[in-house]
C-alpha positions as CSV (number, residue, x, y, z in Angstrom):
1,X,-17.2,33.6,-3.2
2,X,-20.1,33.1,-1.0
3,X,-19.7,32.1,3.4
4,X,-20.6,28.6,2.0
5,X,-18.5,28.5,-0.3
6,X,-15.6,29.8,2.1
7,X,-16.6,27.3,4.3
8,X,-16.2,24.4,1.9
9,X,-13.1,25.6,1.3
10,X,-12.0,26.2,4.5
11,X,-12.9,22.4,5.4
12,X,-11.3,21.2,1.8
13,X,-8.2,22.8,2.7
14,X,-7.7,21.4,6.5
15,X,-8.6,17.9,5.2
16,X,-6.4,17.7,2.9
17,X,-3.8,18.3,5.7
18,X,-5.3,15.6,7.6
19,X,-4.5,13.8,4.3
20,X,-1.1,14.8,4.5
21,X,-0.1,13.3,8.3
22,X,-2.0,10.2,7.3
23,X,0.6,9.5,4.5
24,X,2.8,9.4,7.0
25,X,1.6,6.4,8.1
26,X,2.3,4.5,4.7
27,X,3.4,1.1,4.8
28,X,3.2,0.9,8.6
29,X,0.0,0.7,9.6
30,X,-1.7,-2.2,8.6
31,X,-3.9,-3.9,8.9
32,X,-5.5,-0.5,10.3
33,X,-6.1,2.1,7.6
34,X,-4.2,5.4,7.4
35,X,-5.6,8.0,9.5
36,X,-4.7,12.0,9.8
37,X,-6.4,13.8,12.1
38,X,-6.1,17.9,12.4
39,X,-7.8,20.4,15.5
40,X,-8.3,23.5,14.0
41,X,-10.0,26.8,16.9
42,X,-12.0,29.8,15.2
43,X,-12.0,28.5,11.8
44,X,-8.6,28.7,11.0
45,X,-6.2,28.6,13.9
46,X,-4.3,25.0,13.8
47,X,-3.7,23.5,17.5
48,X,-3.0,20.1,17.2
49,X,-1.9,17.1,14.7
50,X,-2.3,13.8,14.9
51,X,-1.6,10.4,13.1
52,X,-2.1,6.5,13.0
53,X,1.7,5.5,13.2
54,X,1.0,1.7,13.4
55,X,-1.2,-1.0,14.7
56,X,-1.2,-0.8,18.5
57,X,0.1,3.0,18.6
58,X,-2.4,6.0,19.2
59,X,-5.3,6.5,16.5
60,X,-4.5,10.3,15.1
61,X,-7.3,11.9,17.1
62,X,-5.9,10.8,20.2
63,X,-2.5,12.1,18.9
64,X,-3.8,15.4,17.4
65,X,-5.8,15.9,21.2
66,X,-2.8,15.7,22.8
67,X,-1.0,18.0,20.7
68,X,-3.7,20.7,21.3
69,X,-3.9,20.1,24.9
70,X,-6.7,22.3,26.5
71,X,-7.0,24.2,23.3
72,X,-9.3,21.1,22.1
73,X,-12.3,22.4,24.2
74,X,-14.7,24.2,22.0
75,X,-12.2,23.1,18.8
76,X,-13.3,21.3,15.4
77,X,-11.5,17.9,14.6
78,X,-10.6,17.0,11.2
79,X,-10.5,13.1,10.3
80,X,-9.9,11.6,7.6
81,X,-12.0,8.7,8.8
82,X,-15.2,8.0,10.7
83,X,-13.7,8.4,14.5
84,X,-13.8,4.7,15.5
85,X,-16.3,3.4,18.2
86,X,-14.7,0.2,19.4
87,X,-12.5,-1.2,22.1
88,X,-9.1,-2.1,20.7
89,X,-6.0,-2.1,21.5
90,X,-6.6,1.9,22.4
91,X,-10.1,3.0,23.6
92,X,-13.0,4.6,21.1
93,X,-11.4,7.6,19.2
94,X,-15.3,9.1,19.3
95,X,-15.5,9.2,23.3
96,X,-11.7,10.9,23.6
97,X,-13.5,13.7,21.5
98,X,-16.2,14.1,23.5
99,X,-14.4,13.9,26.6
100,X,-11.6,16.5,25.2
101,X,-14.6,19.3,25.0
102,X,-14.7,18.6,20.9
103,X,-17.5,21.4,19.6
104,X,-17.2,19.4,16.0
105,X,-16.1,17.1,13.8
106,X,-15.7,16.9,10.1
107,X,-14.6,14.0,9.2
108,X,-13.9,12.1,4.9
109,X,-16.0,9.1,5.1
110,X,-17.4,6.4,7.0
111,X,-15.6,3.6,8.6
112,X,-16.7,0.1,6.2
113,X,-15.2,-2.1,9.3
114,X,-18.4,-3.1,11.0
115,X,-16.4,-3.4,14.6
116,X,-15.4,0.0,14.4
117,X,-18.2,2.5,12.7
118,X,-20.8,3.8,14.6
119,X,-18.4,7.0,16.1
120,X,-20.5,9.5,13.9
121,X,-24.0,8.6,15.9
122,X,-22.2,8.2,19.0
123,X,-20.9,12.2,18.7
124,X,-23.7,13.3,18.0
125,X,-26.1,12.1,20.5
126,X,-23.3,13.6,23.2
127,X,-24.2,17.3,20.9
128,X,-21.3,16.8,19.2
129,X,-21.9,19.2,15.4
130,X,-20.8,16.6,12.9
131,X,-20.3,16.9,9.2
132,X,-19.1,13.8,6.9
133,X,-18.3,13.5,3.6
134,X,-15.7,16.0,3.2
135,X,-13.2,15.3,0.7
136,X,-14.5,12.1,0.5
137,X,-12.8,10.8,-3.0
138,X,-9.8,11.7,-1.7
139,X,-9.9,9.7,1.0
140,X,-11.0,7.0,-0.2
141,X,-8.6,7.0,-2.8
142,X,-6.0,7.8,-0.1
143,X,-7.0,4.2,1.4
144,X,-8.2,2.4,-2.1
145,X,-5.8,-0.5,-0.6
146,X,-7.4,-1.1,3.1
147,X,-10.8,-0.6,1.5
148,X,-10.1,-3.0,-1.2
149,X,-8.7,-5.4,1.6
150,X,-11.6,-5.0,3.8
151,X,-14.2,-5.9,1.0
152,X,-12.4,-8.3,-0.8
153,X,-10.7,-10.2,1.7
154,X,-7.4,-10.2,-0.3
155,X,-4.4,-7.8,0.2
156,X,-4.5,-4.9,-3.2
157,X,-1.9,-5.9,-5.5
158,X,0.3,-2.9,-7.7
159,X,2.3,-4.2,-10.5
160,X,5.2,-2.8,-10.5
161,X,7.6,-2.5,-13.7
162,X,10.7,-0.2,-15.4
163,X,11.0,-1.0,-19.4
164,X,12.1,0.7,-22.5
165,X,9.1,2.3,-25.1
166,X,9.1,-1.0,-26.8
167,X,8.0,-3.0,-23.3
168,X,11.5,-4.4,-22.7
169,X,12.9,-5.0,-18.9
170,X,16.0,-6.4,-20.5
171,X,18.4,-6.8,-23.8
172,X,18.3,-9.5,-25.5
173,X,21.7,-10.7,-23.1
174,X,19.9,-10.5,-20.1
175,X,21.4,-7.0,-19.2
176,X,18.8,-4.9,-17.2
177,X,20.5,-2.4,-14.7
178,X,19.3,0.7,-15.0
179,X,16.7,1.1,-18.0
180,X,15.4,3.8,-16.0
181,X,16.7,7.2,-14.5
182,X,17.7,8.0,-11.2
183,X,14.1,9.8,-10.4
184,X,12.3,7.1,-11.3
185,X,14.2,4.6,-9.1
186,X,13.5,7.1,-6.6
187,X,9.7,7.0,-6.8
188,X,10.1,3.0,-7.0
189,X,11.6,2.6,-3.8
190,X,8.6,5.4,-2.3
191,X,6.2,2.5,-3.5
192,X,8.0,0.1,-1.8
193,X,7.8,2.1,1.1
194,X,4.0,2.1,1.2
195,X,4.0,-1.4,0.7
196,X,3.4,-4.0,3.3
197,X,5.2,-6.8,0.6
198,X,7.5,-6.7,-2.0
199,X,6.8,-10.5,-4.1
200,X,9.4,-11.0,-6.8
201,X,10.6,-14.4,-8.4
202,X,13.3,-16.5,-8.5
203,X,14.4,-15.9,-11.6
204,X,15.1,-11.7,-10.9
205,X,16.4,-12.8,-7.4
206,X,18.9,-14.8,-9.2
207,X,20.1,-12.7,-12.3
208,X,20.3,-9.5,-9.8
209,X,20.3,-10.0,-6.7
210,X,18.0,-7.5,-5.2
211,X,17.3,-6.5,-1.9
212,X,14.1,-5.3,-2.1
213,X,14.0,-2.9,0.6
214,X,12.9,0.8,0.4
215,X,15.7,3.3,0.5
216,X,14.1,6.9,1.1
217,X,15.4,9.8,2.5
218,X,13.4,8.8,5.8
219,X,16.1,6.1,5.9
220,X,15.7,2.1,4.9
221,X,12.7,0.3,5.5
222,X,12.0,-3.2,5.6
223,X,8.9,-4.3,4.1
224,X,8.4,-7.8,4.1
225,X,10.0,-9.2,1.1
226,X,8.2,-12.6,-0.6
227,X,10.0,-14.5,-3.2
228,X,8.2,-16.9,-5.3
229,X,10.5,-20.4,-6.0
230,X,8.7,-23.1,-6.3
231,X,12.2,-25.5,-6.3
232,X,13.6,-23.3,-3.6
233,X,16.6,-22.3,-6.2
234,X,17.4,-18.9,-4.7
235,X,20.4,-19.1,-2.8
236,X,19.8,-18.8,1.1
237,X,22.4,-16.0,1.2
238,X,20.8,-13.9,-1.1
239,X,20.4,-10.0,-0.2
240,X,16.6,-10.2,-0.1
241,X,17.0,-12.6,2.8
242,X,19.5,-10.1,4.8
243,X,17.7,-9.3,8.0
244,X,15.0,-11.9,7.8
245,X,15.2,-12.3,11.4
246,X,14.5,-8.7,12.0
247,X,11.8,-7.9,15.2
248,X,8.4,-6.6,14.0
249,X,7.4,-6.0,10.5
250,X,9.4,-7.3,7.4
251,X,11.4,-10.4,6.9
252,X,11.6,-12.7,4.4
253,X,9.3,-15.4,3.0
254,X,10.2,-17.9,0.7
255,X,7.3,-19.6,-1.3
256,X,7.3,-22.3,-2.9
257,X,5.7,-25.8,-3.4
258,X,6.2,-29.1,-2.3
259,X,8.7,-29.9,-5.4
260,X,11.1,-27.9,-3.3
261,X,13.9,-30.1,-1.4
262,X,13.8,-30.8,2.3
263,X,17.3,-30.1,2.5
264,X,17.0,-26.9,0.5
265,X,14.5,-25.5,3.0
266,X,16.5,-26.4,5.7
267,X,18.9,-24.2,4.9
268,X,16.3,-21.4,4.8
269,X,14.9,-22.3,8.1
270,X,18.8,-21.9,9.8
271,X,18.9,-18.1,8.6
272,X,15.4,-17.6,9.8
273,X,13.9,-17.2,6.5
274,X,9.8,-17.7,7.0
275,X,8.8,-21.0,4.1
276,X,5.1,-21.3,3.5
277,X,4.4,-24.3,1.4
278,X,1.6,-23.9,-1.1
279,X,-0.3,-25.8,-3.7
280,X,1.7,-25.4,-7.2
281,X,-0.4,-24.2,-10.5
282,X,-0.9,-25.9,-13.5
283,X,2.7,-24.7,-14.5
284,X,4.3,-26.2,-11.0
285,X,4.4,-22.5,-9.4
286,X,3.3,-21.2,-6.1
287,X,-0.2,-20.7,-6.9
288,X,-1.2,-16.9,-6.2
289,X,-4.5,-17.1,-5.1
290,X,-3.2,-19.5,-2.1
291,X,-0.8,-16.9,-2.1
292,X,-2.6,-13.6,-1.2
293,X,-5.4,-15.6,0.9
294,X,-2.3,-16.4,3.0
295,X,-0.7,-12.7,3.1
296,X,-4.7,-11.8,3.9
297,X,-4.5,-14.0,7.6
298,X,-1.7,-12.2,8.2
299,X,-3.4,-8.5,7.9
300,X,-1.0,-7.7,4.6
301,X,-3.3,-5.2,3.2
302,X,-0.7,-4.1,0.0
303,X,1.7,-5.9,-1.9
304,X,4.0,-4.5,-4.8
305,X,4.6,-7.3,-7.4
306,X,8.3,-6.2,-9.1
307,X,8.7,-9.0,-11.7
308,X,10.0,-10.5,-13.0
309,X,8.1,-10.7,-16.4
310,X,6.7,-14.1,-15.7
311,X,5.4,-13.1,-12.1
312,X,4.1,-10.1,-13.3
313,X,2.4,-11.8,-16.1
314,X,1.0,-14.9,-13.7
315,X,-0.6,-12.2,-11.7
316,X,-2.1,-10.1,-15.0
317,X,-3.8,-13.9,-16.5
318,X,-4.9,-14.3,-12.8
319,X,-6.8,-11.2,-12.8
320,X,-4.8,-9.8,-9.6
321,X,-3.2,-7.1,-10.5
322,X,-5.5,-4.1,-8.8
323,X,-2.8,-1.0,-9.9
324,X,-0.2,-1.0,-11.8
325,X,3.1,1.1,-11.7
326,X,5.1,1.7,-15.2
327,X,7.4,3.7,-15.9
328,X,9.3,4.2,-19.4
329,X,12.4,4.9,-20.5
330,X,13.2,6.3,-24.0
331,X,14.7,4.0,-25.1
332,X,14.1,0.6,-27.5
333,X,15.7,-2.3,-27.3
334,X,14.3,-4.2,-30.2
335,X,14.3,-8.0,-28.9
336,X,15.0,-8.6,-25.4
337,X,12.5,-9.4,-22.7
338,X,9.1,-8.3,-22.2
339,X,7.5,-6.6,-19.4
340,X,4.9,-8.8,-19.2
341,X,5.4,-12.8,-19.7
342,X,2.5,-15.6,-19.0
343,X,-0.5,-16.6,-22.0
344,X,-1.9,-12.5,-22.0
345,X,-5.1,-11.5,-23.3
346,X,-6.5,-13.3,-26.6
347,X,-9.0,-10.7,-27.5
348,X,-8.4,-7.1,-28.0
349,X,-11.8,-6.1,-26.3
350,X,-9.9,-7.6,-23.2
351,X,-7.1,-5.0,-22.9
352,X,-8.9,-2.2,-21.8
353,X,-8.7,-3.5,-18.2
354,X,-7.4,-0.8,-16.6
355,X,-7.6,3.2,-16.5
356,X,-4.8,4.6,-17.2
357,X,-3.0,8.3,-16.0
358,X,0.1,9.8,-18.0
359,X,2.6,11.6,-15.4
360,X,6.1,13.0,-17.1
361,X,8.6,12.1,-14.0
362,X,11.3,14.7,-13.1
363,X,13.3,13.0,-14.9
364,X,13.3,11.8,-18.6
365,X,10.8,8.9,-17.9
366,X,7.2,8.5,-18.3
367,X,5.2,7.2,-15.6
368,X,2.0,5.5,-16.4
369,X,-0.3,4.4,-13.5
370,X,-3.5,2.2,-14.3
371,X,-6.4,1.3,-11.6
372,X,-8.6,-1.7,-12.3
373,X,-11.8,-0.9,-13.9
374,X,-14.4,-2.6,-12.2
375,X,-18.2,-3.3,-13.0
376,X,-19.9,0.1,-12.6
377,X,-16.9,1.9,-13.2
């Protein structure tokens, strides 16, 4: 292997533990991206880490900077994102390198948010050796959901659903609980915990009562948990409105439509439970596009859509659905319900819409993720 060649590597390897501390970050950071940010001294020698840990927090340099301490001066910073150049609600990541001594920074790719880029430039005229690009796929796969939010205007959506090898979510008797094994549950609720939302509907609130929170060994988290009812049917009591009152991120949101009763609401309202009235579809459900441009005002950058079939369904004939999540039992059911409800695709040329991975769980499952194939893909 050649010096550049050792070098590449050298740079791959310390990004991708940049990478790491920014996963830390999951489902707690938006609407800021997540951001990992390691100072490494003569090439290999790590003396500080650093990450973004949620909106008004440190950024990771800042973190990573004071985790070095006066071993920064004459260090090399590795970022997974273009160090910002803006006033926020913390100063510009780009000028506490500078000031910190930084000899250079490497750093995955550029910052898309106009307010913020510009950090590159303003290193380098300060003589500040900086290198972008470096594991760039990676992290921009690593933040697929803020860069999807930040182009599109709309939170990413991840379809999220557990069947048997013949696409059921349920026997014919309405029995669901568990088709999958315990390691697949597992990885569920990490998906909820990267999420901003959980959206299921009525009709799995009802038959089972779910929480929806994310139960990980870092403890529970409390994403914020939507539930689509356009009659308000759900009883006000239900789990996945436990806690709706709690400070900062999470909650609960009922959505609904203006079939829903006045008194019905009002019972929401008294256990704190957030309503947001929108315009029904042509089926007399919360329509989704309403939906997400809402959850986009309010800096939700990714949603997890559990089900049921119908709401996963509404979201696949909408065209929503950005990722999806499956993972399969071995097991058939025969009749029962389907994964997927709503009109589906009429044309077979029309169900190659996503790209799809095969991963065996730990477990006896299959996992099968798919990413929206778009034009140019």
């Amino acid at each position: 292997m050649g010096d550049a060649q050792k070098i590449d590597a050298l740079h791959r390897r310390h990004m991708d533990r940049a990478m790491e501390l920014a996963l830390r970050g999951a489902g707690r950071v938006s609407p800021n991206p997540m951001v990992g940010c390691v100072i490494v001294r003569d090439g290999d020698a790590v003396v500080g880490e650093g990450w973004h840990a949620g909106p008004g927090t440190p950024h990771a340099e800042t973190e990573a900077l004071k985790d070095a301490g006066d071993k920064a001066r004459g260090a090399a910073a590795y970022v997974t994102l273009e160090p910002c150049n803006h006033h926020g609600n913390t100063g510009p990541c780009a000028e506490a390198l500078i000031a910190a001594g930084i000899g250079e920074v490497i750093y995955a790719m550029d910052d898309p948010n106009p307010l913020a880029a510009g950090g590159a430039e303003r290193l380098r005229a300060a003589g500040v050796n900086v290198r972008g690009g470096v594991s760039e796929d990676s992290a921009r796969h690593l933040n697929r959901a803020w860069l999807h939010f930040i182009a599109n205007k709309r939170p990413y959506v991840v379809g999220k659903t557990a069947m048997t090898l013949d696409g059921r979510i349920a026997t014919a008797s309405g029995e669901s609980q568990w088709i999958t094994s315990d390691e697949s549950r597992k990885a569920g609720h990490e998906l909820r915990r990267a999420a901003d939302a959980i959206i299921a509907g009525a009709g799995t609130i009802i038959a089972d009562d779910p929480a929806l929170t994310a139960r990980t060994e870092r403890g529970t988290q409390y994403p914020l948990r939507i539930v689509l009812d356009s009659k308000a049917r759900t009883a006000p009591g239900a789990k996945v409105y436990e806690r709706s009152a709690i400070v900062g991120r999470g909650g609960a949101l009922l959505a609904t439509t203006e079939a829903a009763p006045a008194p019905r609401l009002s019972a929401f309202k008294e256990m704190g439970v957030e309503i947001v009235v929108l315009p029904a579809d042509d089926a007399g459900r919360p329509d989704l596009h309403a939906l997400l441009a809402a959850l986009h005002k309010r800096g939700i950058v990714c949603v997890l859509v559990e089900g049921g079939s119908e709401v996963l369904g509404g979201f696949f004939d909408a065209d929503l659905l950005d990722e999806v999540e499956m993972f399969v039992a071995p097991k058939l059911f025969g009749g029962g319900k389907t994964a997927f409800g709503g009109d589906g695709v009429e044309r077979l040329a029309d169900a190659d819409r996503f790209c799809f991975q095969q991963m065996k769980t730990d477990g006896p499952d299959f996992r099968f993720r798919g990413v929206r194939r778009r034009e140019g893909s």
